[in-house]
C-alpha positions in Angstrom: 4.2 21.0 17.8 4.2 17.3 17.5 6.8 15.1 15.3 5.8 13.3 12.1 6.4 9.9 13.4 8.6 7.8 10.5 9.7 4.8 10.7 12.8 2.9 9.5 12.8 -0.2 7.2 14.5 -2.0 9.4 11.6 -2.1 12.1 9.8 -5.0 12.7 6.3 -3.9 11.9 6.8 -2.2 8.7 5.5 -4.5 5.4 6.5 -3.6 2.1 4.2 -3.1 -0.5 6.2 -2.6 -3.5 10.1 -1.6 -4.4 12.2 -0.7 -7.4 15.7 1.0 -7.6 14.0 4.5 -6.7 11.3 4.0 -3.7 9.9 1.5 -1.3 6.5 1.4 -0.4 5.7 0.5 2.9 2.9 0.0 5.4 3.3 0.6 9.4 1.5 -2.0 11.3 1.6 -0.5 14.7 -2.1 -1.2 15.7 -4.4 -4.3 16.3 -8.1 -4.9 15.7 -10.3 -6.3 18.1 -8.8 -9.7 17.8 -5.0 -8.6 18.9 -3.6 -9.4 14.9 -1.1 -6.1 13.8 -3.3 -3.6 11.0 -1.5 -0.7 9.3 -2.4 3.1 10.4 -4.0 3.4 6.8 -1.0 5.3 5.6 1.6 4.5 3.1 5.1 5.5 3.7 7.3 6.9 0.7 10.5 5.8 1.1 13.8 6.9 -1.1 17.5 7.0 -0.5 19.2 9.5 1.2 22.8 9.7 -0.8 24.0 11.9 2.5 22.7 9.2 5.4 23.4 6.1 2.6 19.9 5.1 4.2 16.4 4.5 2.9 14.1 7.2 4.7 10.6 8.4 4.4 10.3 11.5 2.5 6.4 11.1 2.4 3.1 10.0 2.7 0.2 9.3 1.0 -3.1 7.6 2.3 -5.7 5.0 0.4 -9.1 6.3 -0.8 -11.5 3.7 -0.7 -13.9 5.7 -2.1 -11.8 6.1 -5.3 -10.1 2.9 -4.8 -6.6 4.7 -5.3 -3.8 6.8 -3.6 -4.0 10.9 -3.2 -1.2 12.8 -2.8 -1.7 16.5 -3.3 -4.0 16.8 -6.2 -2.4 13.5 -8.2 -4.5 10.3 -8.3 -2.6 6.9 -8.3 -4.3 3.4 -8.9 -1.5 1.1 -8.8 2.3 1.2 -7.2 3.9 1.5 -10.3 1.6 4.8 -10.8 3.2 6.2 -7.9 7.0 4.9 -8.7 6.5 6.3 -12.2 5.1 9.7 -10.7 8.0 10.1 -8.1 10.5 9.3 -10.7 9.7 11.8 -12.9 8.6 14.6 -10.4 9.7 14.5 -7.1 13.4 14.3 -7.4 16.1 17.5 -7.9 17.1 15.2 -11.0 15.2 13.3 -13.2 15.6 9.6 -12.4 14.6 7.1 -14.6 10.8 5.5 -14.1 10.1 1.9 -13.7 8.1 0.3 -16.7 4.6 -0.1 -16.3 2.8 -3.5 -17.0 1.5 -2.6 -20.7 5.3 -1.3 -21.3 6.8 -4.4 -20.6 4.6 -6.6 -22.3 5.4 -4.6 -25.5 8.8 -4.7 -25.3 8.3 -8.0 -24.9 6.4 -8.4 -28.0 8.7 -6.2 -29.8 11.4 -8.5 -29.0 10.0 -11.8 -30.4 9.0 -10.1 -33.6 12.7 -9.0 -33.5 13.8 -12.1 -32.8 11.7 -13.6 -35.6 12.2 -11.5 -38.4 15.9 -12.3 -37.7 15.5 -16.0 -37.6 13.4 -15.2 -41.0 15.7 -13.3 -42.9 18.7 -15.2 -41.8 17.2 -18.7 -43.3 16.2 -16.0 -46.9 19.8 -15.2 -47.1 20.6 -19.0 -46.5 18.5 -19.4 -50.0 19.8 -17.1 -52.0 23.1 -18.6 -51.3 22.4 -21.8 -52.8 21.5 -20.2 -56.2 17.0 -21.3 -55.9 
């Protein structure tokens, strides 16, 4: 029975695609086209840290679509990175980790703080008013 080949962050010919504080996503690019330039093996390692080998190592796979124009693993669809962070945070860890933000998240929270912001800067200069007696 043959090994599943995985390779270590630290090779030379691994790319990553996308990292926060729970995976790495990471393309092999152990084969060339017809013109001698690197290409990836169409997969896309998983990586997470191993507490135990205080390492990053791949714990899985999952391949591009381009059919779907997304990422399968198992019977879950993915179309961006953050899909895939946000899926692996929640589900394949013994505990629950936090998931990253997605891009619609963050812009909100953004937006949530400048209306903070400004209905403090607001109410601030009010309460400047109604010291002055007008």
């Amino acid at each position: 029975m043959a090994k599943f080949f995985r390779p270590r962050l630290t090779n030379k010919l691994i790319d990553i695609d996308y990292q926060d504080e729970n995976i790495i996503l990471a393309k092999y690019y152990n084969q060339r086209d017809k013109y001698g330039y690197h290409m990836h093996n169409g997969i896309t390692y998983v990586f997470t840290y191993n507490e135990e080998l205080k390492d990053w190592r791949v714990s899985d796979t999952i391949e591009f679509c381009p059919d779907s124009n997304g990422w399968w693993f198992r019977m879950s669809f993915f179309n961006t990175h953050e899909d895939i962070a946000r899926y692996w945070a929640l589900f394949m860890f013994d505990e629950k980790r936090t998931p990253p933000l997605t891009k619609k998240e963050k812009e909100d929270r953004e937006m949530d703080s400048l209306i903070n912001a400004h209905i403090c800067e607001y109410s601030e200069g009010m309460l400047s008013l109604s010291h002055t007696g007008a």
